[in-house]
N, C-alpha and C positions, 0 to 999 in steps of 0.2 A: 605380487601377482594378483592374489584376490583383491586389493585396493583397486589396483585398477581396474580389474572386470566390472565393480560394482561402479566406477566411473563410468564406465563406457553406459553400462546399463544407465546411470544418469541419464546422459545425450540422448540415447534412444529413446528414455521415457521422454523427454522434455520434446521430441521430434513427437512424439503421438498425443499428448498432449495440446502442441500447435495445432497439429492435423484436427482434433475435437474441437478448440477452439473455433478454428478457423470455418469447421461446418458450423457452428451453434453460431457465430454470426450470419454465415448465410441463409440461417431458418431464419433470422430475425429484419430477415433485409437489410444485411449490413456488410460492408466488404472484410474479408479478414482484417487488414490492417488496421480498420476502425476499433479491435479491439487490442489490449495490451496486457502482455503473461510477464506476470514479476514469478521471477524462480524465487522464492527464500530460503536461505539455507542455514536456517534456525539451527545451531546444535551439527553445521557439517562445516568440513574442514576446508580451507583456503584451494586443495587441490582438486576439490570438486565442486567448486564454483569454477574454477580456470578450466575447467574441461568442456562444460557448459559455454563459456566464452570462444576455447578454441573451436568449439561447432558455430560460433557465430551468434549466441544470442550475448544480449548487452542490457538488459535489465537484471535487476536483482535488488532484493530484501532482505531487510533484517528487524527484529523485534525488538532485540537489546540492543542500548547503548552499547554497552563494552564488545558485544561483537562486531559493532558495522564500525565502529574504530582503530579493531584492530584487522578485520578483513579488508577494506579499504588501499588503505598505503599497499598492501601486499598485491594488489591488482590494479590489471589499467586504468587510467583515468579516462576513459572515452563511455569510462561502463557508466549507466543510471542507474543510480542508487536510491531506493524506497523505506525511510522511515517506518513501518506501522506500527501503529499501537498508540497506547498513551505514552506521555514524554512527560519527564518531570522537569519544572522549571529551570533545577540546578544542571540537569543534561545538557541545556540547549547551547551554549558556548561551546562547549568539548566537544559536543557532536559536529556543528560547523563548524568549528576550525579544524577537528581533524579530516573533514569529509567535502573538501573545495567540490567534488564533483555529485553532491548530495540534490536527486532530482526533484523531488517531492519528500515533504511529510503528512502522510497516511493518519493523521490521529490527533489534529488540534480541535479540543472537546470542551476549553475554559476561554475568559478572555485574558487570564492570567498568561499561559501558555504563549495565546496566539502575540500577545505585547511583548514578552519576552524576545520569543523568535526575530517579532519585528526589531527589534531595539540589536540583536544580535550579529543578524546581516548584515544591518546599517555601521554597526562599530567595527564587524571587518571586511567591508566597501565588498560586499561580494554583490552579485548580481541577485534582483529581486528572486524570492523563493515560491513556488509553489505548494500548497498545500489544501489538504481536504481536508473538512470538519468531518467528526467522529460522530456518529450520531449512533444511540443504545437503542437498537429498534426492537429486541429483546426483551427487553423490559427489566431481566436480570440485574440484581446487586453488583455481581462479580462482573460486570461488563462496565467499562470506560465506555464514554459515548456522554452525548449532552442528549439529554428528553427533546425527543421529534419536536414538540410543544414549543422549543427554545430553537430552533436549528436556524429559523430564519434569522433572528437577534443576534445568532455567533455569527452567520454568513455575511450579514450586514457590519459590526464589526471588522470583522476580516477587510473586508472593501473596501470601507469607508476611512475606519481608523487604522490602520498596517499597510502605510505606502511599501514599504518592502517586501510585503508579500502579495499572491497572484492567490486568491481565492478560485478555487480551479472546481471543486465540489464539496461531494461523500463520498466517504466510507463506512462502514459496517461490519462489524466481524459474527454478528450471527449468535445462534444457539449454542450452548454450552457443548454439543457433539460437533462442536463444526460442520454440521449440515443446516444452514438457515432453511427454513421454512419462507413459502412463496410469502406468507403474510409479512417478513423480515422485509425483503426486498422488496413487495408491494409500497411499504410504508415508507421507502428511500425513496422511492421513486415518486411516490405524495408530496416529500419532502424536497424534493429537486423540483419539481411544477412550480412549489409555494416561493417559492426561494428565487427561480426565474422571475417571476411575476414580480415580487417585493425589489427586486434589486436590477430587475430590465435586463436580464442574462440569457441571449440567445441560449434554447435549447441545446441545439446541436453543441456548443463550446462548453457544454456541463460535461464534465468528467462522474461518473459512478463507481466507485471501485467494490464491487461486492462481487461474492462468489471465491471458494476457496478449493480444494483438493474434490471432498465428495460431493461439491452442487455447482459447479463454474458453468457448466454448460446451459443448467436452467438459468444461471446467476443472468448468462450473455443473450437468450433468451427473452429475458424481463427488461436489458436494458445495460446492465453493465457493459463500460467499457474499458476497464481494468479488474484482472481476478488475478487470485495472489495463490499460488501454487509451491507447496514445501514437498511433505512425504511422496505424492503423486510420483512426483520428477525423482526427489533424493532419499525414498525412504523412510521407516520409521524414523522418528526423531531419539537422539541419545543426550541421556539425561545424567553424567557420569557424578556430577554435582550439580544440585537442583538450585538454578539462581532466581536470587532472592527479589535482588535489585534490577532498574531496567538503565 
């Protein structure tokens, strides 16, 4: 009985959440829809994502490998499925082959990486992949991300060399509290100008994925048009074994 409750609570959070979303796009003159809420359910269980779906949303994330492989199969295939994070080169098979319905990855930050992926798709005929460069606008050690300084060199890679992938944008995961600072998001959005311009990327078809639980609303605000929202919607995160590996 209490599982459930705190399900339902899920769907409601995620229903006021849209509702925030969907005004912090229209401060920014933008229509709801132009923006897109990945639930991530880091650390929650397979039956509180499907409650979230039976209310009708169909995006969702995961940060580890071994989670989005084994929540996957367990859910519909109609859902979009969100990578973030850094991916280690040994992941990137096991992730697409177990994840046919895999929408984007959130966090190609190398050219190691992004060749891999490419090379990945191609050997199992799946249809070209979308994915954002990572970029550490932080400045932090502890952060994955390629230096602002480089972002255009990865994007153009991406484009140029990875027929199998769809260069779509950035992402950004921010300050160590998970609250980026405007300066964070400033400097993606520097980074998406320079990167249009270098590579002749209509503006409007840049994807931005920044903005998470405690700043999505500034995030959509400044420009994002993907925020990634975990505890908000499902909670503290539980951490019963602290993994190691992603």
């Amino acid at each position: 009985m209490a599982a459930a409750a705190v399900e339902g609570a899920a769907a409601t959070a995620l229903r006021t959440v849209l509702a925030r979303a969907a005004g912090a796009a229209e401060r920014s003159g933008r229509a709801a829809e132009a923006v897109r809420v990945v639930a991530v359910g880091k650390t929650k269980p397979v039956s509180m994502l499907r409650q979230l779906y039976d209310a009708g949303h169909r995006c969702f994330g995961e940060n580890y490998v071994q989670e989005i492989v084994t929540k996957a199969p367990q859910l519909p295939e109609d859902i979009q499925w969100h990578f973030i994070g850094h991916l280690q080169s040994n992941k990137v098979k096991p992730l697409l082959a177990a994840v046919p319905n895999l929408h984007m990855v959130e966090g190609v930050d190398n050219v190691k990486v992004a060749n891999h992926l490419d090379r990945a798709v191609s050997s199992l005929g799946r249809d070209p992949l979308k994915v954002l460069v990572q970029v550490n606008t932080s400045g932090e050690e502890s952060k994955s991300g390629i230096d602002p300084s480089r972002c255009v060199e990865l994007a153009k890679h991406v484009k140029l060399a990875c027929p199998h992938l769809i260069f779509s944008g950035l992402m950004t995961i921010g300050m160590k509290d998970y609250s980026s600072t405007p300066e964070n998001f400033k400097a993606l959005v520097k980074c998406k100008l320079e990167i249009c311009k270098a590579i002749d990327m209509p503006t409007e078809q840049f994807e931005l994925s920044m903005g998470m639980s405690g700043d999505f609303e500034q995030a959509i605000e400044m420009g994002s048009t993907s925020v990634r929202i975990g505890s908000t919607i499902f909670g503290p995160r539980e951490y019963p074994n602290k993994k190691t590996n992603q």
